[in-house]
NUVEX-455126 format. One record per residue: residue number from 1; y, x, z of N, C-alpha, C, O in turn. Coordinates in Angstrom, 3 decimals. Each point is the difference from the previous one (the first is absolute). Example, Ala and Ser with C-alpha at 12.3 -4.5 7.8 and 13.67 -1.06 7.14 Angstrom:
[1, [-5.690, 13.190, 7.800], [1.190, -0.890, 0.000], [1.200, 0.900, 0.000], [-0.019, 1.036, 0.665]]
[2, [1.069, -1.386, -1.385], [1.190, 0.820, 0.060], [1.090, -0.770, 0.730], [1.108, 0.509, 0.169]]
This chain:
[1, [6.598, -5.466, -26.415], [-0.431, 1.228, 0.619], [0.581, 0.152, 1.409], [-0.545, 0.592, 0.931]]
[2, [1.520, -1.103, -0.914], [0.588, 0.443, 1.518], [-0.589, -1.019, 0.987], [-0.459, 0.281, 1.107]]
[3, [0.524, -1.326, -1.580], [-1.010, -1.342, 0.968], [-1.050, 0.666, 0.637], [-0.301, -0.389, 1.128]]
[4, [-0.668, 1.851, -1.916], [-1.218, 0.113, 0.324], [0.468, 1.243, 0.836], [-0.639, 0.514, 0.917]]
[5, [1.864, -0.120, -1.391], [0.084, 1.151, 1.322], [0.165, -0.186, 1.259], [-0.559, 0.546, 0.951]]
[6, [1.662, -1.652, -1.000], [0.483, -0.704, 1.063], [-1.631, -0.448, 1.165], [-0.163, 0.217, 1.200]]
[7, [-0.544, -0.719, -1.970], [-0.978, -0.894, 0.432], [-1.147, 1.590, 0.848], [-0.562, 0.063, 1.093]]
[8, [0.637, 0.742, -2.007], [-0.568, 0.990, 0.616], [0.629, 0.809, 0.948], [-0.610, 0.243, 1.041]]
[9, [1.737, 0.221, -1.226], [1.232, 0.568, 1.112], [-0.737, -0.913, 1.427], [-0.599, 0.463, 0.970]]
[10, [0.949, -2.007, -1.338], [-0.261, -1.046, 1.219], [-1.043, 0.478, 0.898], [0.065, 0.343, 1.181]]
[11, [-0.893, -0.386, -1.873], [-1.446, 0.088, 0.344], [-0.007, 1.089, 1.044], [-0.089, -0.105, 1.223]]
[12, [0.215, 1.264, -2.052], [-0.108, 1.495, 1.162], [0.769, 0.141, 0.802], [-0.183, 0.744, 0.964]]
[13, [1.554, -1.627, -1.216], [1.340, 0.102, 1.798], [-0.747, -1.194, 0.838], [0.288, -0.076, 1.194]]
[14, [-1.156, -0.789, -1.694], [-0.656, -0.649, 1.322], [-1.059, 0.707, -0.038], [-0.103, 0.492, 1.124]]
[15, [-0.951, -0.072, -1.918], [-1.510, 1.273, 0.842], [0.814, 0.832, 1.086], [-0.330, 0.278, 1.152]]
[16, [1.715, 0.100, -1.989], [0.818, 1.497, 0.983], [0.341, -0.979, 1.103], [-0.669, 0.415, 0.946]]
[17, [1.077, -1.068, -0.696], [0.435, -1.014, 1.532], [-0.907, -0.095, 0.992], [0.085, 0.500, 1.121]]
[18, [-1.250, -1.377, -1.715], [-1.022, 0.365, 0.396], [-1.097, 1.374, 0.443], [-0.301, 0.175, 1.181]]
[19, [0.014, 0.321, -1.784], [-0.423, 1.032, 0.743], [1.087, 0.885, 0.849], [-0.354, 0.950, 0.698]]
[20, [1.637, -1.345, -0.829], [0.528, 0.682, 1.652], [0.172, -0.897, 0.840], [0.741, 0.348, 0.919]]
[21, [-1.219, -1.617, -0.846], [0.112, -0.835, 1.125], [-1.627, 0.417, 0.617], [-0.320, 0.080, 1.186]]
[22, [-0.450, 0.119, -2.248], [-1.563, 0.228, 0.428], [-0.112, 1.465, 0.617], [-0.751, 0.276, 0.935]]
[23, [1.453, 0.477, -1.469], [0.364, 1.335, 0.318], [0.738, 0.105, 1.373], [-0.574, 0.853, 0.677]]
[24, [1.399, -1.281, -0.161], [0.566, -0.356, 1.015], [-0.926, -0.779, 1.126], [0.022, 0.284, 1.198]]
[25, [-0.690, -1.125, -1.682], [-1.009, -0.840, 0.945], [-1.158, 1.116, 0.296], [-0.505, 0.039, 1.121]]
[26, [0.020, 1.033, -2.332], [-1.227, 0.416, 0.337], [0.459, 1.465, 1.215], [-0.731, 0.649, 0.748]]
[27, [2.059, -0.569, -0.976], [0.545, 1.230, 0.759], [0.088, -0.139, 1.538], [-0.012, 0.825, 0.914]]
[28, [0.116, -2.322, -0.972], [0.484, -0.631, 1.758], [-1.761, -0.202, 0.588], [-0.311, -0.009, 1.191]]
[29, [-0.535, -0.118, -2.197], [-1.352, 0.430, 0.491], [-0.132, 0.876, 0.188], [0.081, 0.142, 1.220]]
[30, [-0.360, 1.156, -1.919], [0.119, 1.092, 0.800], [0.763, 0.662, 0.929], [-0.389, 1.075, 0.456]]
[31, [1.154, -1.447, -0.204], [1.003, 0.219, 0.864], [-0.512, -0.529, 1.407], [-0.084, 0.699, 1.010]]
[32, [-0.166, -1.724, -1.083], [-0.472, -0.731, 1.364], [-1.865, 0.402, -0.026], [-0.773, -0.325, 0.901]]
[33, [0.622, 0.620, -1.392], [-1.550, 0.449, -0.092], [-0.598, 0.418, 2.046], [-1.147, -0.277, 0.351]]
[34, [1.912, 0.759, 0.394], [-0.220, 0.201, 1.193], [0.990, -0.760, 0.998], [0.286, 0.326, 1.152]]
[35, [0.179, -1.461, -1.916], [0.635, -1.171, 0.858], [-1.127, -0.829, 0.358], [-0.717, -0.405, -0.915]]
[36, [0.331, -0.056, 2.668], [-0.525, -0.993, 0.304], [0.311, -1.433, -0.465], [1.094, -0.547, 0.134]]
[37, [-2.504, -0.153, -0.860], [-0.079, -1.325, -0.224], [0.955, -0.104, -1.313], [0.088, -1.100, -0.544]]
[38, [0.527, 2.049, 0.093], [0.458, 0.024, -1.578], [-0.816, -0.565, -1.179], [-1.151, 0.329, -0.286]]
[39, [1.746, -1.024, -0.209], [-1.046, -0.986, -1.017], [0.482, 0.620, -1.699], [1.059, -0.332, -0.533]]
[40, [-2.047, 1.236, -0.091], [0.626, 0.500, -1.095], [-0.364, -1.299, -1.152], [-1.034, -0.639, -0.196]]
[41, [2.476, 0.592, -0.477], [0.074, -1.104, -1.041], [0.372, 0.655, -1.459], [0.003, 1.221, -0.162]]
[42, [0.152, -1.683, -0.355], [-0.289, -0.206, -1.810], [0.284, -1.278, -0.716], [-0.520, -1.053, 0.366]]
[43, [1.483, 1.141, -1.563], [-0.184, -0.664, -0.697], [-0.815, -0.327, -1.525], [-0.226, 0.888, -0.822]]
[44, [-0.153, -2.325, 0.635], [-0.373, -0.009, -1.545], [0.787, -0.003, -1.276], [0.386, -0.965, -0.659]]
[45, [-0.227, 2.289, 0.444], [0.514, 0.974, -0.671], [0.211, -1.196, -1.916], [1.064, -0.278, -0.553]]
[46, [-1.907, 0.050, 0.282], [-0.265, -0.597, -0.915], [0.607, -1.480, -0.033], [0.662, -0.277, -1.000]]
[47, [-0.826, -0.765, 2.046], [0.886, -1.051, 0.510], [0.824, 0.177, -0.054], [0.700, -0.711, -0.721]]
[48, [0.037, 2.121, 1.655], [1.536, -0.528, 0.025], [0.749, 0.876, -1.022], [1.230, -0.018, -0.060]]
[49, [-1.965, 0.759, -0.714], [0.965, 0.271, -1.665], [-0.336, -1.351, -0.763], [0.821, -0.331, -0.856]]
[50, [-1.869, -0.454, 1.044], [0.285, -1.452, -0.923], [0.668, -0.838, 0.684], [-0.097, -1.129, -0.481]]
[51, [0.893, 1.198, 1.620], [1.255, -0.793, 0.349], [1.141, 0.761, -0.040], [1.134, -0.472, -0.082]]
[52, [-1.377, 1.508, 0.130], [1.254, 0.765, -0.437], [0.832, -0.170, -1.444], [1.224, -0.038, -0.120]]
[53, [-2.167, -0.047, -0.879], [-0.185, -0.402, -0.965], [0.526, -1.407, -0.634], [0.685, -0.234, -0.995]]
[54, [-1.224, -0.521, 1.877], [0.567, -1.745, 0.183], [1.283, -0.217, 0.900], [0.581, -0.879, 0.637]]
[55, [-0.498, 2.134, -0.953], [1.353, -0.183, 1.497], [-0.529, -0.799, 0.822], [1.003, -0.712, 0.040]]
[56, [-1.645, 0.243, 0.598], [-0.676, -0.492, 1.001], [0.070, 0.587, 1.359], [-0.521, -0.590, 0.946]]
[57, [0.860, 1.211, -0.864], [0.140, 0.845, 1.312], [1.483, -0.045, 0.685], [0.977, -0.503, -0.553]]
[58, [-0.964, 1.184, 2.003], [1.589, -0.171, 0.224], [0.806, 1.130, 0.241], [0.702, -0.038, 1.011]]
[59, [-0.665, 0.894, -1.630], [0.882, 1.288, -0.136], [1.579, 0.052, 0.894], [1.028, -0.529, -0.425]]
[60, [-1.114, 1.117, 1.433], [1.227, -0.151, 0.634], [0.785, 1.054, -0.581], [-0.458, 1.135, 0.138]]
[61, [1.879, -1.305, -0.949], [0.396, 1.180, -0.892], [1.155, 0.194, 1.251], [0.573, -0.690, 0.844]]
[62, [-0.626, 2.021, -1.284], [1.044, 0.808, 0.856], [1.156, 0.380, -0.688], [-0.123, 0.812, -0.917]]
[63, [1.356, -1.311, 1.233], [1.126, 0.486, -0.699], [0.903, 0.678, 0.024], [0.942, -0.264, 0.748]]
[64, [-0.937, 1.474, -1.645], [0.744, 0.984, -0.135], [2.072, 0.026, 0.161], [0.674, -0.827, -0.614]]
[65, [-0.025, 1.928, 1.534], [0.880, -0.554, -0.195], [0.788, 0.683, -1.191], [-0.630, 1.003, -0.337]]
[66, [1.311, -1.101, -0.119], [0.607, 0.648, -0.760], [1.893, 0.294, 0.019], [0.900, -0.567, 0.621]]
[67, [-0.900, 1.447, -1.383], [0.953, 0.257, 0.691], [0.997, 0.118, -1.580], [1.192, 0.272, -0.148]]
[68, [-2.000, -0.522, -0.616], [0.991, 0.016, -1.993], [-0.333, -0.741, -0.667], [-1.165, 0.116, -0.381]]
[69, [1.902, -1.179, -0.090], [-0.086, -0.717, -1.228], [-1.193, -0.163, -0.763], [-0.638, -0.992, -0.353]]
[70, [0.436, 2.798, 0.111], [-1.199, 0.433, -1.085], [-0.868, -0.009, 0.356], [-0.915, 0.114, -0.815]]
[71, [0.597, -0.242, 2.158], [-1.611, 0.173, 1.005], [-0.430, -1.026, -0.256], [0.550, -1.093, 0.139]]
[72, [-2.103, 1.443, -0.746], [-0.779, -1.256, -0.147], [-0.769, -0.459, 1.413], [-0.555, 0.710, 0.839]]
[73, [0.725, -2.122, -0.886], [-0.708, -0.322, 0.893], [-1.302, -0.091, 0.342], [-0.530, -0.835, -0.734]]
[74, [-0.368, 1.378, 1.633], [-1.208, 0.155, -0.013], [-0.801, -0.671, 1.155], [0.432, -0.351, 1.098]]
[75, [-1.748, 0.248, -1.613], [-0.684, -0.915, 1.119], [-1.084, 0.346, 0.115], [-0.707, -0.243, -0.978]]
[76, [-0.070, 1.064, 2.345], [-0.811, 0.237, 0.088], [-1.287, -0.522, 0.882], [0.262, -0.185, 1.188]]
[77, [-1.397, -0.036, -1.532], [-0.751, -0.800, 1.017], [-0.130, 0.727, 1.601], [-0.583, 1.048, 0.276]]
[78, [1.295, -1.938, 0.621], [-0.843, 1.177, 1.286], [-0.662, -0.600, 0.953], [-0.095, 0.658, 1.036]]
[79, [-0.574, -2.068, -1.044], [-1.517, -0.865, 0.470], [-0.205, -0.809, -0.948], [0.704, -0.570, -0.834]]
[80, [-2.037, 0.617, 1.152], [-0.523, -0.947, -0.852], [-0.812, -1.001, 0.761], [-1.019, 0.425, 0.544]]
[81, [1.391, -1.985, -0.399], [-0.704, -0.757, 1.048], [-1.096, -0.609, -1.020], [0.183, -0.973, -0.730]]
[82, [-1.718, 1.982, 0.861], [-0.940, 0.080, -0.360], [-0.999, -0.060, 0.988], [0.230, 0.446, 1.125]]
[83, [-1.542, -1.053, -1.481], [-0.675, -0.275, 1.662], [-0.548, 0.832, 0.023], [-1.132, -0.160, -0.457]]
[84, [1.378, 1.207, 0.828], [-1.238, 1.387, 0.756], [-0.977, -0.413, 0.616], [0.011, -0.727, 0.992]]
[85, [-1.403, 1.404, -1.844], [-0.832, -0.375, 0.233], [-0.744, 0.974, 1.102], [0.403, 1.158, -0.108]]
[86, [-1.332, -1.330, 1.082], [-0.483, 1.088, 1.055], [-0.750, 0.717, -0.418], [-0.195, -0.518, -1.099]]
[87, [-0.528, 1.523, 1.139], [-1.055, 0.290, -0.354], [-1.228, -0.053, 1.220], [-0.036, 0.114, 1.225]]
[88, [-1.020, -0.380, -2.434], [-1.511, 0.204, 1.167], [-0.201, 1.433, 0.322], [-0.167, 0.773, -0.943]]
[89, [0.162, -0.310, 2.198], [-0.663, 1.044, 0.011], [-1.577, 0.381, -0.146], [-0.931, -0.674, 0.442]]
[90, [0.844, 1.756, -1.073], [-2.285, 0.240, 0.084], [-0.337, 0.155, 1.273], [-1.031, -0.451, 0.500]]
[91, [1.904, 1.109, 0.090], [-0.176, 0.261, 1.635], [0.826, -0.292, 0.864], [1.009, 0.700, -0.094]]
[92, [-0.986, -1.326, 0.789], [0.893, -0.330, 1.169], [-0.105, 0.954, 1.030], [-1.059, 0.427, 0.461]]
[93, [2.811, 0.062, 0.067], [0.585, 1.112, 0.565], [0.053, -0.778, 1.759], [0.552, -1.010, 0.436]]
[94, [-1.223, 1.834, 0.051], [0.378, -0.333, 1.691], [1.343, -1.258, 0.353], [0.085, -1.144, 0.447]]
[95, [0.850, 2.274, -1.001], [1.131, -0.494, 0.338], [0.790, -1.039, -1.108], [1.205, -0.118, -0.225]]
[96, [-2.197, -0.475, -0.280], [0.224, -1.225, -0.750], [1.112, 0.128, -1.481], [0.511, -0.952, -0.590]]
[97, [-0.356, 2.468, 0.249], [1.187, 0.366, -1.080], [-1.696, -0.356, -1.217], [-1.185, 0.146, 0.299]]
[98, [1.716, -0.553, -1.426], [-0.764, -0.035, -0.918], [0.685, 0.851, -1.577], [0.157, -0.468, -1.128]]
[99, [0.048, 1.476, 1.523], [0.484, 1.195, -1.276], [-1.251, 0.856, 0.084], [-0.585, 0.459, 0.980]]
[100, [0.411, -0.399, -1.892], [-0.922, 0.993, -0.582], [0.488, 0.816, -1.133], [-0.008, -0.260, -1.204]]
[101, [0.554, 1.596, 2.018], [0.436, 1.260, -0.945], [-0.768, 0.017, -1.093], [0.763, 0.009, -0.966]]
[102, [-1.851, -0.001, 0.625], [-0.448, 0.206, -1.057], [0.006, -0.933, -1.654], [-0.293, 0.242, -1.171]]
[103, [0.770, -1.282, 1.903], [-0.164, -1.392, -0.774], [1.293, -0.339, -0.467], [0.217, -0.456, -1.123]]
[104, [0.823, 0.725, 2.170], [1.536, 0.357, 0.233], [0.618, 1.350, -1.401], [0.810, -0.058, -0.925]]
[105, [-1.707, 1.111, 1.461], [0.472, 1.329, -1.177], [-0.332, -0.690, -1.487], [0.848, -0.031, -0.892]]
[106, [-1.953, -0.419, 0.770], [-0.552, -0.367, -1.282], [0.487, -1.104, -0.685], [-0.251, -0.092, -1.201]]
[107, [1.006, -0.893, 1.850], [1.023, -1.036, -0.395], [1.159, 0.957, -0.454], [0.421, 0.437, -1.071]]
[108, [-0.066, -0.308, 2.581], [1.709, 1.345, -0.403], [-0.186, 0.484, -1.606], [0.487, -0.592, -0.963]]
[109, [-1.122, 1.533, 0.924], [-0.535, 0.878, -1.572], [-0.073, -1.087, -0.753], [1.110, -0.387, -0.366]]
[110, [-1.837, -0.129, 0.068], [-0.488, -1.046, -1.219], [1.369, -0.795, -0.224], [0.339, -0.243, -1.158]]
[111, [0.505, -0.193, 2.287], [1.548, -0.206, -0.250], [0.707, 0.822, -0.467], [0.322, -0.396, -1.120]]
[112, [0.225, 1.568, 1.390], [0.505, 1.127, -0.181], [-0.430, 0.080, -1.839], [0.715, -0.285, -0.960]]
[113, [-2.183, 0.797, 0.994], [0.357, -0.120, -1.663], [0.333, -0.979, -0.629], [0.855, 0.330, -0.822]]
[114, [-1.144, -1.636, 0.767], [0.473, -1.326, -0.748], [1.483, 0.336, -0.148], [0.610, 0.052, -1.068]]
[115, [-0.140, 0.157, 2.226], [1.539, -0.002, 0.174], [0.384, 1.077, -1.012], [0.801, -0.269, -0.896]]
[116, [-1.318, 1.412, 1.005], [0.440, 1.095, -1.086], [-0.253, 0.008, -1.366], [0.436, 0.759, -0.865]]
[117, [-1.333, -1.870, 0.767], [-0.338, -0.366, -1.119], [0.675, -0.818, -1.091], [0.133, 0.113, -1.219]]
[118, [0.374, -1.299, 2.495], [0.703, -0.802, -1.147], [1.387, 0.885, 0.231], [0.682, -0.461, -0.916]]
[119, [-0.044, 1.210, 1.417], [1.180, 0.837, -0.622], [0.022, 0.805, -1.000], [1.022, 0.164, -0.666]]
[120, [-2.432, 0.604, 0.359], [-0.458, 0.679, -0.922], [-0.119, -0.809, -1.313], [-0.009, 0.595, -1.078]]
[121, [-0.076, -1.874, 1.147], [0.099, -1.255, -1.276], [1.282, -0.029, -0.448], [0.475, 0.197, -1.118]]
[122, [0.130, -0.541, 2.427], [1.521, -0.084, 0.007], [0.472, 0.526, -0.703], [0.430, -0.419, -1.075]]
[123, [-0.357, 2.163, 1.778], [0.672, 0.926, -1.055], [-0.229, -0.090, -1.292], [0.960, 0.029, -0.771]]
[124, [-1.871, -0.118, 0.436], [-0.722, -0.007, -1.475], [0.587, -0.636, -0.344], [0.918, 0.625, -0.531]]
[125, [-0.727, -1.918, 0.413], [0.159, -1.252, -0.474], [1.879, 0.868, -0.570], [0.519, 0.293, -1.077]]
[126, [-0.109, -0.198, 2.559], [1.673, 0.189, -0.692], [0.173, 1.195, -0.848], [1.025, 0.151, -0.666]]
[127, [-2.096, 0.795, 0.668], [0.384, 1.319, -0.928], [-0.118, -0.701, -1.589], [0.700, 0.123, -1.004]]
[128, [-1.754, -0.793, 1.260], [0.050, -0.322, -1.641], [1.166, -1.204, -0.392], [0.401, -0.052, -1.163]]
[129, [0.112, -0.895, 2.172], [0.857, -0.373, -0.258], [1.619, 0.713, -0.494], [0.826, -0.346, -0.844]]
[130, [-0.882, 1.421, 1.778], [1.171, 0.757, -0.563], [-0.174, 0.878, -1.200], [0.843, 0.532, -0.721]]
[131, [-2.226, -0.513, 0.689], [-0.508, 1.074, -1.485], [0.759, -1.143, -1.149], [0.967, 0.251, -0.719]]
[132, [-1.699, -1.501, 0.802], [0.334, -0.951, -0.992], [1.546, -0.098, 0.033], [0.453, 0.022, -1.145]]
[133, [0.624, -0.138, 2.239], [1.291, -0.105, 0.084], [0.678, 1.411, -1.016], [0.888, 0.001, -0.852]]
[134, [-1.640, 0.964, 1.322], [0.982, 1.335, -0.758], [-0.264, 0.486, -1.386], [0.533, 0.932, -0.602]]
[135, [-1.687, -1.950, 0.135], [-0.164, 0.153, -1.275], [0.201, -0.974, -1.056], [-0.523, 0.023, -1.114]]
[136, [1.528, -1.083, 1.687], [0.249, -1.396, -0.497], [1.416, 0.629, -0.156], [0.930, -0.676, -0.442]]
C-alpha cells in the first residue's frame, strides 16, 4: 500500500513542479505582452512530466541552509533546462512580440485549475490516510 502512495504522492509533486514552471513561463508572457519582438513560449506540459517522471530531466536543487541538527534538508526545483517551445502566433503584431492575451489568459486558467486540482487530490489522498492512521 505505501509503494502506491508513494508512487502517487510522486506523480502530483512532479504535475505540482510542473505546472509552476509552466505557470511561471505563462506569467513572463503576459507580462511582456507589450515588449517589442518578445517571443511568447510554452512548454509540453505532458513531455516534461514524462521526464520528470524518468528523472530525465535536470533539476537544479537549491540548498537550504540550516541552522539544527533536526532541519531536514530540502530541495527544491528552481530551473528546469527544458526546451521552450515558441509559440505561433494567429496574427502577427507590428512590432514582432507574438503574445496573444487571449490565448495567454486561457493557458494561465486551464493551468491554474490543474494546479488546484491535483492539490485538491493531494489533500484527499492524506485525509484518508490519517483517517486510516487514527483508527488503526
Amino acid at each position: 500500500m505505501l509503494d502506491k502512495l508513494d508512487t502517487l504522492i510522486n506523480f502530483h509533486q512532479q504535475a505540482l513542479n510542473m505546472r509552476n514552471i509552466r505557470q511561471n513561463i505563462l506569467s513572463a508572457n503576459i507580462a511582456n505582452s507589450d515588449t517589442p519582438n518578445y517571443q511568447a513560449r510554452d512548454i509540453d506540459f505532458n513531455a516534461e512530466l514524462i521526464k520528470a517522471l524518468k528523472k530525465e530531466n535536470n533539476i537544479n536543487d537549491v540548498k537550504l541552509s540550516v541552522t539544527s541538527d533536526r532541519h531536514i534538508q530540502l530541495k527544491t526545483p528552481l530551473t528546469l533546462n527544458q526546451n521552450l517551445m515558441y509559440r505561433i502566433p494567429f496574427q502577427a503584431a507590428a512590432d514582432g512580440n507574438t503574445v496573444e492575451m487571449d490565448q495567454e489568459r486561457t493557458a494561465f486558467i486551464d493551468n491554474t485549475i490543474h494546479y488546484q486540482s491535483n492539490l485538491t487530490f493531494l489533500t484527499e489522498q492524506f485525509k484518508n490516510v490519517m483517517s486510516v492512521l487514527q483508527q488503526g
